[in-house]
C-alpha positions as CSV (number, residue, x, y, z in Angstrom):
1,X,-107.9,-31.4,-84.6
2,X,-106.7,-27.9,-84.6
3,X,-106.3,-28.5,-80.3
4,X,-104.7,-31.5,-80.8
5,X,-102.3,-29.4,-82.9
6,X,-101.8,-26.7,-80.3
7,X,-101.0,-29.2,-77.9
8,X,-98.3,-30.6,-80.0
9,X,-96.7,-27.6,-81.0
10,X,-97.3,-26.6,-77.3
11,X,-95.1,-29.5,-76.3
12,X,-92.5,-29.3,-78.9
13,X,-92.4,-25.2,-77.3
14,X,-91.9,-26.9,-74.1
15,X,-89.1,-29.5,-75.7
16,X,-87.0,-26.7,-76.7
17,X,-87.5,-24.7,-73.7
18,X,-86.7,-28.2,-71.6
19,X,-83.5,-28.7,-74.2
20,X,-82.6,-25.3,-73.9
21,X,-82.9,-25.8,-69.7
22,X,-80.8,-28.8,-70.2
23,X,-78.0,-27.5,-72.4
24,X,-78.3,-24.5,-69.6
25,X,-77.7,-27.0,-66.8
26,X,-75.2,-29.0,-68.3
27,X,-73.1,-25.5,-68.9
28,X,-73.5,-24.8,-65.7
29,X,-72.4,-28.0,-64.3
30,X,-69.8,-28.0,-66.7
31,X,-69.1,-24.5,-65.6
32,X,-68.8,-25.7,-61.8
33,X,-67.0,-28.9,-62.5
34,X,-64.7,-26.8,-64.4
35,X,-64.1,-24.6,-61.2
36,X,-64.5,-27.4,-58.7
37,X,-61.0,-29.0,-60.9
38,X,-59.9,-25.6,-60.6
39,X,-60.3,-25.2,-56.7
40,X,-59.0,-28.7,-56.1
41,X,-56.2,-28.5,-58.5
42,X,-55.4,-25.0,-56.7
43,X,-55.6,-26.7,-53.4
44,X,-53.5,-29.7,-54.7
45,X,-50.7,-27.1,-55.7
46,X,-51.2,-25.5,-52.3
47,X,-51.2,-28.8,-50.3
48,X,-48.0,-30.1,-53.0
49,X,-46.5,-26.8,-51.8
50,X,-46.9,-27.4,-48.2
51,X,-45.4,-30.8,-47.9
52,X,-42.3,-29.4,-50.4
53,X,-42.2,-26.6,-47.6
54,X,-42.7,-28.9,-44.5
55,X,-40.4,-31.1,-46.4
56,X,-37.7,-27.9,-46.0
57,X,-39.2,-27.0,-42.9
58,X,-38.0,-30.4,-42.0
59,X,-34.4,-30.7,-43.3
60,X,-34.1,-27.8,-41.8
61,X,-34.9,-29.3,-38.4
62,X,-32.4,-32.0,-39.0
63,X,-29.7,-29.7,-40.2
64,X,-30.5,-28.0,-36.9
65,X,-30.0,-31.0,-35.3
66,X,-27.1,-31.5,-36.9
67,X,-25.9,-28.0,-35.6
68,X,-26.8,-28.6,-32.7
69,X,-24.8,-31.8,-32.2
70,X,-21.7,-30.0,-33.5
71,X,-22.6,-27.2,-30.9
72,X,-22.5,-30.0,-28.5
73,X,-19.5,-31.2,-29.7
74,X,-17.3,-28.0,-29.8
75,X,-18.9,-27.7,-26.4
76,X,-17.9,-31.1,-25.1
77,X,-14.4,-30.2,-26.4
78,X,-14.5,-26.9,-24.7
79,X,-15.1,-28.6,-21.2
80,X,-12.6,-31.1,-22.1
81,X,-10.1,-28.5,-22.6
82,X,-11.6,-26.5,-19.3
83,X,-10.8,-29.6,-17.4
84,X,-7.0,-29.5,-18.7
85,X,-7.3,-26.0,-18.4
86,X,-8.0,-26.2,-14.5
87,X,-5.2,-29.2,-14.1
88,X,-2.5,-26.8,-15.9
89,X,-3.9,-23.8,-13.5
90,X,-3.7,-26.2,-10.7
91,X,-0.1,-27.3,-11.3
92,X,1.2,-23.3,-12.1
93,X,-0.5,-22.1,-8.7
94,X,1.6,-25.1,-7.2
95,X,4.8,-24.2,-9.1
96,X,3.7,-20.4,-8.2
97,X,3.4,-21.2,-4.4
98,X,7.1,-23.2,-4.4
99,X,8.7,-19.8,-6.1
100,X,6.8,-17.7,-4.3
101,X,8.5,-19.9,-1.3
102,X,11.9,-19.4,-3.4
103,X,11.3,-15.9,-3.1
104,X,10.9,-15.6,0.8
105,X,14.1,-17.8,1.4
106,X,16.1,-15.8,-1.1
107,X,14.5,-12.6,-0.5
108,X,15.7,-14.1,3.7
109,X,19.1,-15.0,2.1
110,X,19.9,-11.6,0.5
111,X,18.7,-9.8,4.0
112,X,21.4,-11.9,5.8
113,X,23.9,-11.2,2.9
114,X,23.1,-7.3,3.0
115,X,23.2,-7.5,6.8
116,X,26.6,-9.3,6.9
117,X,27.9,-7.2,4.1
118,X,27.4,-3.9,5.9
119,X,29.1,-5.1,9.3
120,X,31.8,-5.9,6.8
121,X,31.4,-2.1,5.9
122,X,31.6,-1.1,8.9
123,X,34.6,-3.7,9.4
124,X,36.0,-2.8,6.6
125,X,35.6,1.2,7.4
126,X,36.9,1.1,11.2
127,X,40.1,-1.1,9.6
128,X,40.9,1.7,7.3
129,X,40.2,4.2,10.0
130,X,42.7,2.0,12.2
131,X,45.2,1.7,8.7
132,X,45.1,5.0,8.6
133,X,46.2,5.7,12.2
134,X,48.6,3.1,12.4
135,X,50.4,4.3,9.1
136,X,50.9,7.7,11.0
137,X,52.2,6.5,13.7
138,X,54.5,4.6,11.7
139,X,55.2,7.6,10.0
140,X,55.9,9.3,13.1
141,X,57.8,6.5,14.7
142,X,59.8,7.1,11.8
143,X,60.5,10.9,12.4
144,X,61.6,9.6,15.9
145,X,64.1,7.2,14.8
146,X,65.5,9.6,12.5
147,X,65.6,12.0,15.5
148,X,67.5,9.4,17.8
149,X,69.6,8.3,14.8
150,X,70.6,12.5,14.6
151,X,71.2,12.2,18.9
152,X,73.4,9.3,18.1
153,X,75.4,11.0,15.2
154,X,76.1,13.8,17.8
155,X,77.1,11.4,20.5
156,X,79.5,9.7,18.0
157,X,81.4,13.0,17.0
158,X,81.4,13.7,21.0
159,X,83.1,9.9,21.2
160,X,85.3,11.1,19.1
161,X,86.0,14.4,20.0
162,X,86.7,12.9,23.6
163,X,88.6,9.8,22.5
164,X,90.8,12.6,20.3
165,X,90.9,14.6,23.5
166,X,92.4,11.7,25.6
167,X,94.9,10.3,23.0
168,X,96.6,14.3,23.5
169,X,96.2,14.0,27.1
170,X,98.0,10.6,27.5
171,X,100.6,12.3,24.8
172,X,100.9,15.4,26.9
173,X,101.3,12.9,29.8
174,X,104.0,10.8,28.3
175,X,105.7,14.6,27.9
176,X,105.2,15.1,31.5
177,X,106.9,12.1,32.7
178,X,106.7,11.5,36.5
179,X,104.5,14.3,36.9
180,X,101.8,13.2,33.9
181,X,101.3,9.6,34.9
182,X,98.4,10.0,37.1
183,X,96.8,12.2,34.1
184,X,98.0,9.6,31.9
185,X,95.9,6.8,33.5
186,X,92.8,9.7,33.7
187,X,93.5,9.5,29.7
188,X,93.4,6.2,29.4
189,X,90.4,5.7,31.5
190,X,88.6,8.5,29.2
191,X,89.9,6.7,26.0
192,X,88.2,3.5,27.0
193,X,85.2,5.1,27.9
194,X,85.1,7.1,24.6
195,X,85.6,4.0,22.6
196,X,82.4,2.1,24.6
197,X,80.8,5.5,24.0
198,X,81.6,5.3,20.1
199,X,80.9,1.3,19.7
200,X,77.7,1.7,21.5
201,X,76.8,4.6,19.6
202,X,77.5,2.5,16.4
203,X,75.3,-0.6,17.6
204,X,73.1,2.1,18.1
205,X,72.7,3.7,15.2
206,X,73.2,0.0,13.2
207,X,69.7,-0.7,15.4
208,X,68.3,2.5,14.7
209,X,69.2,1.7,11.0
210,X,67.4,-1.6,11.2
211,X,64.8,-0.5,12.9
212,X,64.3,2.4,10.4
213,X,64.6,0.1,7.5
214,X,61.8,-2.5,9.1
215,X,59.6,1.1,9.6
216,X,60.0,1.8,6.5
217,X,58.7,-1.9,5.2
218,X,56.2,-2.0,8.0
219,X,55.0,1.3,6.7
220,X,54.7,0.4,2.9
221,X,53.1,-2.4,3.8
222,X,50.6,-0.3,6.0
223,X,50.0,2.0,3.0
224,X,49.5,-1.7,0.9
225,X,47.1,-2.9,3.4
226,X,45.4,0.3,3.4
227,X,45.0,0.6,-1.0
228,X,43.7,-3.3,-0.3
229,X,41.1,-2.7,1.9
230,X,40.4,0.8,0.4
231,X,39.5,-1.4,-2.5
232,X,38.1,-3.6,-0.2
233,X,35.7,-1.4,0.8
234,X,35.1,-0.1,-2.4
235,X,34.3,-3.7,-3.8
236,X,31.7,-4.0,-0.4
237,X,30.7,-0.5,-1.4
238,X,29.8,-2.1,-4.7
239,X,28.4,-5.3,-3.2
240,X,25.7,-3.5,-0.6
241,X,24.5,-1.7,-3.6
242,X,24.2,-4.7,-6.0
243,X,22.2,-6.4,-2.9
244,X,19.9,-3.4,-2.1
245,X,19.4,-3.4,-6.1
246,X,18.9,-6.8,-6.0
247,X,16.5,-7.0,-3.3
248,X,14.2,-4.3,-5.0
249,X,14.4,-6.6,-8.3
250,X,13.0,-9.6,-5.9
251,X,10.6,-7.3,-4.4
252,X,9.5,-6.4,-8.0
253,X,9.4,-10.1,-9.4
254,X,7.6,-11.1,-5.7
255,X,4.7,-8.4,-6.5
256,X,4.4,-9.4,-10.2
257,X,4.7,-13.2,-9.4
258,X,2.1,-13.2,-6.8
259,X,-0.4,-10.5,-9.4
260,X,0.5,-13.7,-11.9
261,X,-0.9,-15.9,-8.9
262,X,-3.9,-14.1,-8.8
263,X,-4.5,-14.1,-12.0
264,X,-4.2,-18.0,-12.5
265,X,-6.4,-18.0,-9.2
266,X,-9.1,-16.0,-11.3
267,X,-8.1,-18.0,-14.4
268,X,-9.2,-20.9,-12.0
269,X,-12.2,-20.1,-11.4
270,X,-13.0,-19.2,-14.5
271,X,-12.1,-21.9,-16.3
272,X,-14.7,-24.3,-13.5
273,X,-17.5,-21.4,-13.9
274,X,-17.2,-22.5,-17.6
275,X,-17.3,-26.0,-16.9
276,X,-20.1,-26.0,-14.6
277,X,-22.0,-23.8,-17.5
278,X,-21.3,-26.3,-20.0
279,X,-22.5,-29.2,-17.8
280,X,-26.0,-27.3,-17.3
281,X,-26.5,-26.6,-21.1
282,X,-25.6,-30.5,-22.2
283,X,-29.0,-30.8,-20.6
284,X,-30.1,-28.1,-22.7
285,X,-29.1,-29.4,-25.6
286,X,-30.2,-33.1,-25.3
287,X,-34.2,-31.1,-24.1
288,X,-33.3,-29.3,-27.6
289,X,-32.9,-32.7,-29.6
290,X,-35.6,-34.4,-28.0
291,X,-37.7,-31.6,-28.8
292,X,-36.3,-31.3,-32.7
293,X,-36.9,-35.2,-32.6
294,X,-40.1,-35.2,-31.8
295,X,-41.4,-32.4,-33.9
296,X,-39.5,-34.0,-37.0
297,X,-42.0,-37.5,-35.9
298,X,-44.7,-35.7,-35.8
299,X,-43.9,-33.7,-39.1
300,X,-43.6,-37.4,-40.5
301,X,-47.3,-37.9,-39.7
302,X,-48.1,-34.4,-40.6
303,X,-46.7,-35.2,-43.9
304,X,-48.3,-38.8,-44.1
305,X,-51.3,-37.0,-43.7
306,X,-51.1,-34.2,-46.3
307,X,-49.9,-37.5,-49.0
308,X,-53.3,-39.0,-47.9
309,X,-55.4,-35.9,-48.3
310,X,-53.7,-35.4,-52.2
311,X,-54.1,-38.8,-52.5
312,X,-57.8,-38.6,-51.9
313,X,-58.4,-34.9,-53.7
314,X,-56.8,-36.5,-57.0
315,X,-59.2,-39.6,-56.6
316,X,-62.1,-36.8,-56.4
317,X,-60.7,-35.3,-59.5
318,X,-61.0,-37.9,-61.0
319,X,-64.2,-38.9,-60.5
């Protein structure tokens, strides 16, 4: 009896130390259920927070793409305005070429101008040289006439000295009678000649008077001609200088028009550089989208699969 009783309390010993094994256990499973909720709710968060990330991750991608797109864009507009870019260039080289053309036949134009203009100087000079000479010479013509109009005055008075001297010799004669006759025809002869002397000597000096009078016009207008082409030179003076100033002007604008030229030319080739640049990187571009496209798919199943995995850690929670 009293091992029978042994046994039992042996067994109810073993009851509580089974219970208190139990309650044990069951705090320990409780303990690691309560930490396996806590590690998958932790790697719920974490996977939640991943998607919302990739989710960024991947609007980000499409605003890229969207960048990129307007990239491509701006550039597309860029080569549209290189290719107007090159026509305008194309049509200024042509309208540069036709003035630098302009140039060369004025530039050709002003040479034969200045050329003509300085045998014109020359012209011009040797006339007032000639002016000048023949404006003495009328000058001097007029000293002679003055002199032959002086010779003629003298011869006059002798006219009439003489024809005074033969009127008293034909009245002396008349005196003499008989014996004066002879000397009165002598008289007579000398009166007559004395009066041709005299009227002769009064055409004369009437020529000499004209001809002093036309000297006199010939020789203002010689000093006219000669203020004319004084000012006449003067004015070509002017005009060679204007046309040497004006061919150093067309030099000038020739230099800087064809340094314009060259720029356009540069400008040119510039401007088909760029355009040849932007053809290469529109293949760029579309590689760049095709890319962004296909990582944004495959983020699609990346993300299918992370709503699968949360999908099944939620049905182990549960459980």
């Amino acid at each position: 009896m009293v091992t029978k009783s042994k046994q039992i309390k042996l067994l109810q010993e073993q009851l509580i130390q089974a219970r208190e094994k139990i309650s044990q256990l069951e705090a320990e499973k409780k303990e690691i259920i309560e930490k396996q909720a806590q590690i998958l709710e932790e790697f719920q968060q974490n996977l939640i927070r991943t998607i919302e990330q990739h989710e960024i991750v991947n609007n980000q991608h499409q605003d890229l793409e969207h960048l990129v797109m307007q990239i491509k864009e701006g550039l597309l507009h860029i080569h549209s305005l290189g290719h107007e870019s090159i026509e305008q260039s194309d049509t200024l080289v042509k309208k540069g070429n036709e003035l630098m053309e302009s140039y060369d036949k004025l530039n050709g134009y002003t040479n034969y101008y200045q050329e003509t203009v300085h045998q014109n100087k020359e012209f011009m000079d040797n006339l007032t040289d000639q002016m000048t000479k023949t404006a003495n010479s009328m000058q001097e013509l007029g000293e002679h006439s003055n002199t032959i109009k002086e010779i003629v005055q003298v011869i006059s008075e002798i006219a009439n000295q003489t024809n005074l001297l033969a009127l008293n010799a034909s009245i002396e004669a008349a005196r003499a009678g008989e014996h004066g006759r002879g000397f009165a025809v002598v008289a007579s002869e000398i009166r007559k000649l004395a009066e041709n002397t005299r009227e002769s000597t009064q055409h004369i000096d009437e020529v000499t008077t004209m001809i002093q009078e036309k000297i006199f016009e010939a020789e203002q207008g010689a000093y006219d001609s000669q203020e004319k082409v004084k000012q006449s030179s003067a004015f070509n003076n002017t005009t060679v200088k204007m046309l040497d100033e004006m061919k150093k002007i067309l030099e000038t604008v020739r230099t800087n028009s064809q340094d314009v030229l060259d720029h356009i030319h540069t400008q040119n080739q510039l401007a088909q550089d760029m355009v040849k640049h932007i053809d290469h990187s529109d293949s760029y571009f579309q590689s760049i989208k095709e890319a962004l496209l296909e990582h944004i798919n495959d983020a699609k199943v990346v993300d299918s699969q992370l709503a699968s995995g949360i999908e099944g850690i939620k049905k182990l929670g549960d459980i």
